[in-house]
C-alpha positions as CSV (number, residue, x, y, z in Angstrom):
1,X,52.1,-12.4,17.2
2,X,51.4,-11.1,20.6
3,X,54.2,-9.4,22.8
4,X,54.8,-11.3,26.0
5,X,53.8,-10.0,29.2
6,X,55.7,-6.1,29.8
7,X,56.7,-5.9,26.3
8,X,53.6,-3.6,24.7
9,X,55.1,-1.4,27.5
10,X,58.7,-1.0,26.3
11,X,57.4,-1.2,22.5
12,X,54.9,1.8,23.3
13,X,58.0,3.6,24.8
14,X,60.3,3.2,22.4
15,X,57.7,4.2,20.3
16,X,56.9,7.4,21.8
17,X,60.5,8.0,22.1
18,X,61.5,7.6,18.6
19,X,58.4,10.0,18.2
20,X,59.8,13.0,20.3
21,X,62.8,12.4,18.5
22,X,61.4,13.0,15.6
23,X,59.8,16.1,16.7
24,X,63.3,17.8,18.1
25,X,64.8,17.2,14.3
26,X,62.2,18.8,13.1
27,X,62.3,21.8,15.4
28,X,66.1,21.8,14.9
29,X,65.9,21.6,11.0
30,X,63.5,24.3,10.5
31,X,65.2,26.6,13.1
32,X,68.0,26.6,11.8
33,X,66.3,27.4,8.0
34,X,64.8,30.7,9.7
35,X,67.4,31.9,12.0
36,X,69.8,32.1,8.6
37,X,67.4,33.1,6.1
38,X,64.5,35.4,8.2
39,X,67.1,36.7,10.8
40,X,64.8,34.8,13.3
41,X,65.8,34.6,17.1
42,X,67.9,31.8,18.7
43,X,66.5,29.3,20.8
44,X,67.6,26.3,22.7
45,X,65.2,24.3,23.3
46,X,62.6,22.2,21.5
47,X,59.5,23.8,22.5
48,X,60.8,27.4,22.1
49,X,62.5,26.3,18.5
50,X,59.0,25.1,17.6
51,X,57.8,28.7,18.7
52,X,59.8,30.5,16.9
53,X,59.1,28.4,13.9
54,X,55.4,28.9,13.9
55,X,56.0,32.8,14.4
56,X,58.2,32.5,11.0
57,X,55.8,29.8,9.2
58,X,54.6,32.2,6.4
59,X,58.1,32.5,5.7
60,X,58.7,28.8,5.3
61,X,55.3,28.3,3.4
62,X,55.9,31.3,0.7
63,X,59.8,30.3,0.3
64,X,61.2,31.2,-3.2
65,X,62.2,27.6,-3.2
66,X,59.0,25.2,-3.5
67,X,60.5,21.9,-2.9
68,X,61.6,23.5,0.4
69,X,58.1,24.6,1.2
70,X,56.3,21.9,0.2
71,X,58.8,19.5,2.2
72,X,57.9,21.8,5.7
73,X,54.3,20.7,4.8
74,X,54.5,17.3,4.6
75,X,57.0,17.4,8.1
76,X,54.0,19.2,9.5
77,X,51.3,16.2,8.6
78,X,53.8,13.8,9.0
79,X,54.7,14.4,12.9
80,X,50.5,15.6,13.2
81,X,49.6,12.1,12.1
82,X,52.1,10.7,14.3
83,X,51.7,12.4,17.7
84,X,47.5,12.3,16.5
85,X,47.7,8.3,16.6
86,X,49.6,8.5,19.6
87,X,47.9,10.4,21.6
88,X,44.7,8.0,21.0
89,X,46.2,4.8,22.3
90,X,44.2,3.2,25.1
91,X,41.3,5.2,24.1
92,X,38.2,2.9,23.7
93,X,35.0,3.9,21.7
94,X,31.6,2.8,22.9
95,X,29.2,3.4,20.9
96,X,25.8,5.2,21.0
97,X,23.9,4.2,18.0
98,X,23.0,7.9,17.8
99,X,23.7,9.7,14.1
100,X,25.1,12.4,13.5
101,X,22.6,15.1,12.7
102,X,24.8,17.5,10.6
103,X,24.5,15.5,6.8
104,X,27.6,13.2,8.1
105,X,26.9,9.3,7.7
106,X,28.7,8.7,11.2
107,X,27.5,7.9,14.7
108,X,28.7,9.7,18.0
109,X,30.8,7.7,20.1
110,X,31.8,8.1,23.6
111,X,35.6,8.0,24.1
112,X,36.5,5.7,27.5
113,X,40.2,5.9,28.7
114,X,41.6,6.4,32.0
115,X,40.4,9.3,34.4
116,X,43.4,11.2,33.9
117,X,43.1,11.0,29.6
118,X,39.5,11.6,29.7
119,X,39.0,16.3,29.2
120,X,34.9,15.9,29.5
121,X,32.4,13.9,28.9
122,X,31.7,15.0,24.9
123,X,30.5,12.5,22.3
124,X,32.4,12.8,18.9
125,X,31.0,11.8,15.9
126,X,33.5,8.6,14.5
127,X,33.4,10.9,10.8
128,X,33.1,14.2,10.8
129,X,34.8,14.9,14.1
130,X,32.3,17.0,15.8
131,X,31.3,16.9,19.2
132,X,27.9,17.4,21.2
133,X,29.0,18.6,25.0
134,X,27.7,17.1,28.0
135,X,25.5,19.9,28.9
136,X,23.4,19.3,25.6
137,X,23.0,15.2,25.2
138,X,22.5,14.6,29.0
139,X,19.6,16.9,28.5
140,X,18.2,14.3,25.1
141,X,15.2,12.1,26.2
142,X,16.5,8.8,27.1
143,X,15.5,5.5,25.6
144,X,14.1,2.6,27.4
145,X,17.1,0.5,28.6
146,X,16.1,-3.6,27.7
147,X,19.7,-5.1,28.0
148,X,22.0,-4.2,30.9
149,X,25.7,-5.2,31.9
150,X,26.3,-8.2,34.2
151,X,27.9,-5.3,36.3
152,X,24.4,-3.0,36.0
153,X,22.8,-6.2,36.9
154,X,24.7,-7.3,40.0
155,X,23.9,-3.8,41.3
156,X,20.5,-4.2,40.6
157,X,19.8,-7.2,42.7
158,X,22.5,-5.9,45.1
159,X,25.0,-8.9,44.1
160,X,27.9,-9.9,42.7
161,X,29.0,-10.5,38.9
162,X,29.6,-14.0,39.5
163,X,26.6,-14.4,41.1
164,X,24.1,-13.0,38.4
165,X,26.3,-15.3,35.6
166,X,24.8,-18.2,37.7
167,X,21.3,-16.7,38.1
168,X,21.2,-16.0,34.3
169,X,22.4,-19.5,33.6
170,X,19.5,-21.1,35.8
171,X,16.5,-18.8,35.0
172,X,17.7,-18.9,31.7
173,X,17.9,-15.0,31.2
174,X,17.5,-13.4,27.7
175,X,20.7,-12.1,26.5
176,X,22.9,-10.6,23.4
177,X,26.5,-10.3,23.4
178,X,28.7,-13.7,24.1
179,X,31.7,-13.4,27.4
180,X,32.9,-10.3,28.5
181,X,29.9,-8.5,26.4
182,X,27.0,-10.2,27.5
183,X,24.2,-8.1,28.4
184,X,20.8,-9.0,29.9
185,X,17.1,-8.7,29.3
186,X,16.1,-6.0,32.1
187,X,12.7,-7.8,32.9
188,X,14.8,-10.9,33.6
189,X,16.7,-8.9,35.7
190,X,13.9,-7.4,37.8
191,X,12.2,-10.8,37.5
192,X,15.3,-12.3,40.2
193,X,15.1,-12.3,44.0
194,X,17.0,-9.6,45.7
195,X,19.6,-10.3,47.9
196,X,19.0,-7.4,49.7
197,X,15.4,-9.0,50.6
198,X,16.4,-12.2,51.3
């Protein structure tokens, strides 16, 4: 079922609460493991615990105790996976239709969230990972556009959204996609009287 309005909000923080919890454990557990075994220093806080863990994590991997090392692995993935999916929420994917080049069966994407979320403009390949800077696919040969946004089209004819839903409606304007993802022939388009000139 859906949550009602506000509550995907206090789920997502309760969510990323529990998370942080589960990091500080963590950072507490395996602190604690090298301060009385490797004579590590002390620390009081979570970020400086998780310091001084990494500086002793050969220690905790080559322990004379495997069950013990192999559990600090599979903390490690566990709270990696965690704070990984996390960290991608409201992170939308558009993608290119471009391959990737490098033997991987995947296509780059371009990853849309809010200003603040987005680093740079990279695409990443939805497989292997990899990621083609800004500097080298704005300098790729573009394609011929043939279907453009309603939004691309109001701005084209130098009118509203609404207004171009009507005008596609009348003239009976090519189109792919159904509601929010229609998209429009761009000789259709072109084809319309500008309201600019009018």
């Amino acid at each position: 079922s859906t949550p009602p309005p506000g509550g995907q909000t206090v789920l997502d923080t309760d969510e990323v609460s529990r998370a942080l919890s589960g990091v500080d454990g963590m950072a507490e557990f395996w602190h604690h493991i090298v301060v009385d075994e490797d004579e590590a220093r002390s620390a009081e806080t979570t970020p400086a615990r998780l310091r001084v863990v990494a500086d002793h994590a050969g220690y905790l991997v080559g322990h004379r105790d495997e069950w013990l090392a192999l559990s600090w692995l599979d903390d490690l993935a566990e709270q990696l996976s965690v704070m990984r999916r996390l960290s991608r929420r409201g992170v939308r994917r558009i993608r290119t239709g471009i391959a990737c080049d490098y033997g991987c069966p995947g296509h780059l994407v371009s990853p849309l969230g809010s200003a603040a979320d987005r680093h740079d403009d990279a695409l990443v390949c939805d497989r292997c990972g990899r990621r083609v800077p800004y500097s080298t696919w704005s300098r790729w040969p573009r394609a011929r556009v043939t279907y453009v946004t309603a939004e691309h089209a109001a701005r084209l004819v130098g009118t509203t959204v609404e207004a171009v839903w009507q005008r596609a409606r009348r003239g009976r304007w090519r189109r792919v996609g159904t509601g929010r993802d229609v998209r429009y022939h761009i000789d259709d388009v072109r084809g319309a009287p500008s309201t600019a000139a009018s």
